[in-house]
VMD Tcl script that builds the backbone (N, CA, C; Angstrom):
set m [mol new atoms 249]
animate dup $m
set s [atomselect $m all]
$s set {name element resname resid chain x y z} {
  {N N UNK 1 A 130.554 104.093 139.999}
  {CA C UNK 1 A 129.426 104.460 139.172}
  {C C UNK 1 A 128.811 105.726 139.757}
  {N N UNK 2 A 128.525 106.961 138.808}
  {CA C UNK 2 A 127.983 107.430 139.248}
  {C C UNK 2 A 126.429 107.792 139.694}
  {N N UNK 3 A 125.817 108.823 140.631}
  {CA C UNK 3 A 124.115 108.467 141.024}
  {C C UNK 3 A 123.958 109.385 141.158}
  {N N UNK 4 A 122.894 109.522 140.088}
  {CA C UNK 4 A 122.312 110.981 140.312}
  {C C UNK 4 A 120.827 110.823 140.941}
  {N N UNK 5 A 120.521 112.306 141.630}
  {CA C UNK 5 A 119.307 112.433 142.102}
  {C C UNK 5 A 118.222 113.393 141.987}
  {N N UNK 6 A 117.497 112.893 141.416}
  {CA C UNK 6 A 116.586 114.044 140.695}
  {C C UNK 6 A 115.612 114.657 142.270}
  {N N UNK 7 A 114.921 115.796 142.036}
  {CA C UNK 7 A 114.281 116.790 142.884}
  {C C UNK 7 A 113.014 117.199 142.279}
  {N N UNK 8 A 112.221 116.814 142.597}
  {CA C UNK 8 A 110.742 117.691 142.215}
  {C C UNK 8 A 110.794 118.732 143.540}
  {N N UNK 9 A 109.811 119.973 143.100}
  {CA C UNK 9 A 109.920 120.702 143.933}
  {C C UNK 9 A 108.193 121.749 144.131}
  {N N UNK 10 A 108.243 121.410 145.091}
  {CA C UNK 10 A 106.176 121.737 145.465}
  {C C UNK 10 A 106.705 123.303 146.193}
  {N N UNK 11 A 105.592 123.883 146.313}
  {CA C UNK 11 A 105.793 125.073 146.743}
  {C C UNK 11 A 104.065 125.345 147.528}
  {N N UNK 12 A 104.447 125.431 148.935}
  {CA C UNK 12 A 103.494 125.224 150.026}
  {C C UNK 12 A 103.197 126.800 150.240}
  {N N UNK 13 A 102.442 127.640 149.812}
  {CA C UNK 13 A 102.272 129.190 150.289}
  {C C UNK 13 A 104.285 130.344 150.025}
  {N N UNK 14 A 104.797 130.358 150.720}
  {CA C UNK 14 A 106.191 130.281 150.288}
  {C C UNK 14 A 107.200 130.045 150.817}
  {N N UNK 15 A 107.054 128.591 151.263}
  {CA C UNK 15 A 107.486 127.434 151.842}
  {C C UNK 15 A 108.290 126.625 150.532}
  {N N UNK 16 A 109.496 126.064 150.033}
  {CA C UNK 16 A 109.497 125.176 149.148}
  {C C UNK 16 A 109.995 124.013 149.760}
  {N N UNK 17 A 109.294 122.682 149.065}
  {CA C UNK 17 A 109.405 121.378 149.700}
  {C C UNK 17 A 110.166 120.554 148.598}
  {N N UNK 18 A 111.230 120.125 149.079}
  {CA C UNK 18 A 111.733 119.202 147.551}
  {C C UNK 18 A 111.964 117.855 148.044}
  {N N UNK 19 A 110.977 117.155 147.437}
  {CA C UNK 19 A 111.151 115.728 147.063}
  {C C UNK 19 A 112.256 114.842 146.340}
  {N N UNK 20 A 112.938 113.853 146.641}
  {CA C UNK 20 A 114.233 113.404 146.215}
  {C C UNK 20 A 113.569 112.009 145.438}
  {N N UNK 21 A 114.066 111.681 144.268}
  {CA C UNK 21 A 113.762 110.281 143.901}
  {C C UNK 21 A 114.979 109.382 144.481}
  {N N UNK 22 A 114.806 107.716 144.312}
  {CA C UNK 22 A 115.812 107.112 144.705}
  {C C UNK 22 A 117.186 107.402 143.418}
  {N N UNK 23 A 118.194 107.645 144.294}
  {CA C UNK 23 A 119.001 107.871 143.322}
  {C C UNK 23 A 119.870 106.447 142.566}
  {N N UNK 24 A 120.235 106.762 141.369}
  {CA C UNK 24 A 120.212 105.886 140.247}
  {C C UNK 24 A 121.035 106.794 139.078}
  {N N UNK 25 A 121.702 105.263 138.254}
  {CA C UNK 25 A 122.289 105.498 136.954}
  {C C UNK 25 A 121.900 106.405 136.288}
  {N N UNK 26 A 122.220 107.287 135.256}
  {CA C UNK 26 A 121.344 107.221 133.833}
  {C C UNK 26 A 120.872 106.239 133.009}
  {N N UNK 27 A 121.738 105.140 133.307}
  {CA C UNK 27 A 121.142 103.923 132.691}
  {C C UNK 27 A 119.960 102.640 133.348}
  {N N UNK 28 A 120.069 103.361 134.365}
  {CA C UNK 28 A 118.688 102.899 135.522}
  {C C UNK 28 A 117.568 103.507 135.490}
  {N N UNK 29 A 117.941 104.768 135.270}
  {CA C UNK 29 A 116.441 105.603 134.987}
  {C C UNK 29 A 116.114 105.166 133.533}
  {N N UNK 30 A 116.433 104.716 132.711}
  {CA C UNK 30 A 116.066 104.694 131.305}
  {C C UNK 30 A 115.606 103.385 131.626}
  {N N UNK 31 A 116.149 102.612 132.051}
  {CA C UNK 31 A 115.257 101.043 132.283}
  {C C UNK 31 A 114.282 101.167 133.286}
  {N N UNK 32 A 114.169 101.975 134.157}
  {CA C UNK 32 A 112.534 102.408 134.565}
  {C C UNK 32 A 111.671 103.649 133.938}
  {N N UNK 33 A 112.241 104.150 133.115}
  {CA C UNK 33 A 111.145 105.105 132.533}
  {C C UNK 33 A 110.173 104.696 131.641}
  {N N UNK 34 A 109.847 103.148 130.898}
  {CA C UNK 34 A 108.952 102.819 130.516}
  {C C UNK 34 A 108.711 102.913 128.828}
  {N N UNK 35 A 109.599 103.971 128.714}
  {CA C UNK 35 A 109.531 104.480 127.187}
  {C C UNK 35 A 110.582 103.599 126.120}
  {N N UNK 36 A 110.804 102.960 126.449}
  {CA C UNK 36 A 111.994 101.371 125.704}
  {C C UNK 36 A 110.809 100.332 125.510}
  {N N UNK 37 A 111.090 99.781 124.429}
  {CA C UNK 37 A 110.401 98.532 124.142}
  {C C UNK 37 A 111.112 97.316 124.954}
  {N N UNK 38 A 110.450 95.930 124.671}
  {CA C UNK 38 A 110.898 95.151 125.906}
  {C C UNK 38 A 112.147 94.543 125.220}
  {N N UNK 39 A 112.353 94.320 123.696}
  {CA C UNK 39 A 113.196 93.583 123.062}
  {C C UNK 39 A 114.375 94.541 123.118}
  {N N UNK 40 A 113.890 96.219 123.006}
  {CA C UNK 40 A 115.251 97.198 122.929}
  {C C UNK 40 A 116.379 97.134 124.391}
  {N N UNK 41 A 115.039 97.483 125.856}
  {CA C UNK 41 A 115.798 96.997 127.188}
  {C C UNK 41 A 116.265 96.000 127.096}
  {N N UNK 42 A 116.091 94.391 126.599}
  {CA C UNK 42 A 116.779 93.306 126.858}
  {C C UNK 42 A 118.042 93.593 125.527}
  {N N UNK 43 A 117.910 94.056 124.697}
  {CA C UNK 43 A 119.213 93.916 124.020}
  {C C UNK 43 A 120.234 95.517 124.835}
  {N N UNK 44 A 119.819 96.178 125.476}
  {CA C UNK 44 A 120.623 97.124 125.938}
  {C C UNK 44 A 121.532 96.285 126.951}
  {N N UNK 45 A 120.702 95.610 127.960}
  {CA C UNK 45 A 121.017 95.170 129.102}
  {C C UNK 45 A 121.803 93.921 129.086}
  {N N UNK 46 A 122.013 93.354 127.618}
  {CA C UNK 46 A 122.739 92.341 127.216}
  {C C UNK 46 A 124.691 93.065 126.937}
  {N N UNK 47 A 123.873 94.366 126.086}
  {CA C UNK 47 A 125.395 94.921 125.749}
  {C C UNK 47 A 126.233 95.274 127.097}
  {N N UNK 48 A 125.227 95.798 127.962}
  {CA C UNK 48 A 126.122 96.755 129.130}
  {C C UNK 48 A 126.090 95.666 130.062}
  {N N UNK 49 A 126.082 94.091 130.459}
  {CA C UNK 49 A 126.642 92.997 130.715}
  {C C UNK 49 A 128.119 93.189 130.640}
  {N N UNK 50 A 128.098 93.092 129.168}
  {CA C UNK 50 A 129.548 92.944 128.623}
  {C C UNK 50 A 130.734 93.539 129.354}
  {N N UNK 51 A 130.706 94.701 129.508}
  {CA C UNK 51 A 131.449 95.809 130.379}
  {C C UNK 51 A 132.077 95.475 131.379}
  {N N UNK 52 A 133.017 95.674 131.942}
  {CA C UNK 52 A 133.366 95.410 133.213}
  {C C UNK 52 A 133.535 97.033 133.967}
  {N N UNK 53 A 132.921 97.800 134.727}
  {CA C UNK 53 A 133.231 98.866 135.018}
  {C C UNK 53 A 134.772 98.988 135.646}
  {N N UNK 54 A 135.275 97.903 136.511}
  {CA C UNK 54 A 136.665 98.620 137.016}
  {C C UNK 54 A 137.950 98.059 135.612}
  {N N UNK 55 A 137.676 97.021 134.699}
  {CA C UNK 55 A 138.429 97.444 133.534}
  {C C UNK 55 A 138.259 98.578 132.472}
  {N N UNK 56 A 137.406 99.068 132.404}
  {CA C UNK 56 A 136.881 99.972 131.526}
  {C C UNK 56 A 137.885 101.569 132.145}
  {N N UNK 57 A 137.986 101.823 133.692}
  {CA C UNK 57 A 138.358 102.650 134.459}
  {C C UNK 57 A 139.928 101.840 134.374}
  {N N UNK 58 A 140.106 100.699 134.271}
  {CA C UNK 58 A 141.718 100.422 134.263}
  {C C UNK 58 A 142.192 101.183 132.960}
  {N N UNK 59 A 141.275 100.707 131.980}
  {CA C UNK 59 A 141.988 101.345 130.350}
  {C C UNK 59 A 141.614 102.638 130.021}
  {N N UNK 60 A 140.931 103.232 130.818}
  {CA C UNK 60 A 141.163 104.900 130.554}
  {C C UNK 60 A 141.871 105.814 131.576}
  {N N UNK 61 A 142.538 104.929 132.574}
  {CA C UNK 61 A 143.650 105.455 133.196}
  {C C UNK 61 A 145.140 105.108 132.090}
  {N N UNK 62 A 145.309 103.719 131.578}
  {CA C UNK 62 A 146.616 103.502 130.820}
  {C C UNK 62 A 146.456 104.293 129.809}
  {N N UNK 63 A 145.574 104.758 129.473}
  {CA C UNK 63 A 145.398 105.460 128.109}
  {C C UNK 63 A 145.645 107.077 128.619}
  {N N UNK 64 A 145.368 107.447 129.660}
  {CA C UNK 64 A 146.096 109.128 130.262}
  {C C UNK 64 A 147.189 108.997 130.264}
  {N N UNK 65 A 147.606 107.804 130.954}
  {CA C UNK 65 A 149.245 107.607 130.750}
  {C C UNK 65 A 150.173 107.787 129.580}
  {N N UNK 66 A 149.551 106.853 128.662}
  {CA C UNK 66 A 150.305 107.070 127.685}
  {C C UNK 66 A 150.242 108.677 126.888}
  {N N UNK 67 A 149.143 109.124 126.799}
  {CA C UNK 67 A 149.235 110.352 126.376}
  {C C UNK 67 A 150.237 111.802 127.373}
  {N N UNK 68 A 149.916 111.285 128.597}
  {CA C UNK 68 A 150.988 112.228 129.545}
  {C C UNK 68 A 152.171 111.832 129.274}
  {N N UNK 69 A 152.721 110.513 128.536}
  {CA C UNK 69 A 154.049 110.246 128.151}
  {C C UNK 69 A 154.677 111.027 126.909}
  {N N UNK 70 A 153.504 110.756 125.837}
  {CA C UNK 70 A 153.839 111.366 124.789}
  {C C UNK 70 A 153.849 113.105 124.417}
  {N N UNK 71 A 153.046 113.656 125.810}
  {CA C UNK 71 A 153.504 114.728 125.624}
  {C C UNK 71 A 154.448 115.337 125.978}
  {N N UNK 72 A 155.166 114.798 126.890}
  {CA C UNK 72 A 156.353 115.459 128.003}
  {C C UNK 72 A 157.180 114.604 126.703}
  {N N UNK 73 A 157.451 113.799 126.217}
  {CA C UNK 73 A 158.354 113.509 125.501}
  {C C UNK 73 A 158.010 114.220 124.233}
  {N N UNK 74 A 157.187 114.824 123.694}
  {CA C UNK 74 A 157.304 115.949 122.684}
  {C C UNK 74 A 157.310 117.234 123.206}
  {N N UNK 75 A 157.339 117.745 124.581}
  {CA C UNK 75 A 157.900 118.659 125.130}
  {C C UNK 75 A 159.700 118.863 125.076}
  {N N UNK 76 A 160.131 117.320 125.368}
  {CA C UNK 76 A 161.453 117.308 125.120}
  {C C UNK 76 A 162.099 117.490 124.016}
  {N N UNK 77 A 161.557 117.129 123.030}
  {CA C UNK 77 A 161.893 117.073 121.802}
  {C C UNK 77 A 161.822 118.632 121.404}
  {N N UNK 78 A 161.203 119.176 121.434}
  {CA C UNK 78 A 160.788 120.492 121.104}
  {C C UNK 78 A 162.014 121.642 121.946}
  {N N UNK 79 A 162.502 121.293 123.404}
  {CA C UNK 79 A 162.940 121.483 123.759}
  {C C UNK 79 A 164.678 121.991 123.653}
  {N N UNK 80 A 164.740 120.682 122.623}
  {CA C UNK 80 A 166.160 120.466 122.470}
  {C C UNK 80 A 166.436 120.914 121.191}
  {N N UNK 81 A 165.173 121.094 120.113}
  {CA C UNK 81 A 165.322 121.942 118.619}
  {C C UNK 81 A 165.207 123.453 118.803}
  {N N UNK 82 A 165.006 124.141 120.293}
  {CA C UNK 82 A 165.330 125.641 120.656}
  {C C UNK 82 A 166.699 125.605 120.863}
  {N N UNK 83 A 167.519 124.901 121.853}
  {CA C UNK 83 A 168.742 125.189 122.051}
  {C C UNK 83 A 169.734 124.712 120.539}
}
mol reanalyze $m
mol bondsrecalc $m
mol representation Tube
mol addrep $m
């Protein structure tokens, strides 16, 4: 998963000081930013349950695969209607 980290940034005479928040989802910051109703967060947090992050990363690796298959095999094909 990735974590991003946001930076506020103060400026002391011309000194700059940057403050780090705890880093977090995009989908973590949206469930603490306050601006979701309580029924919308609980039905978000119901869907993204569902998910499994390391199958989700299994099926969009088989799915590069198959497309790196189908192109080298329409490379071949293409290949063999020049000669």
């Amino acid at each position: 998963m990735l974590l991003y980290w946001t930076c506020s940034i103060t400026r002391l005479g011309s000194k700059e000081i940057k403050v780090y928040d705890e880093p977090g989802s995009p989908f973590q910051r949206l469930m603490e930013n306050g601006a979701l109703s309580r029924e919308y967060k609980d039905a978000l947090e119901r869907r993204c349950a569902l998910y499994n992050p390391v199958e989700l990363q299994q099926n969009v690796n088989k799915a590069i695969l198959r497309l790196r298959q189908r192109l080298a095999q329409a490379n071949r094909i293409q290949t063999r209607e020049r000669e």
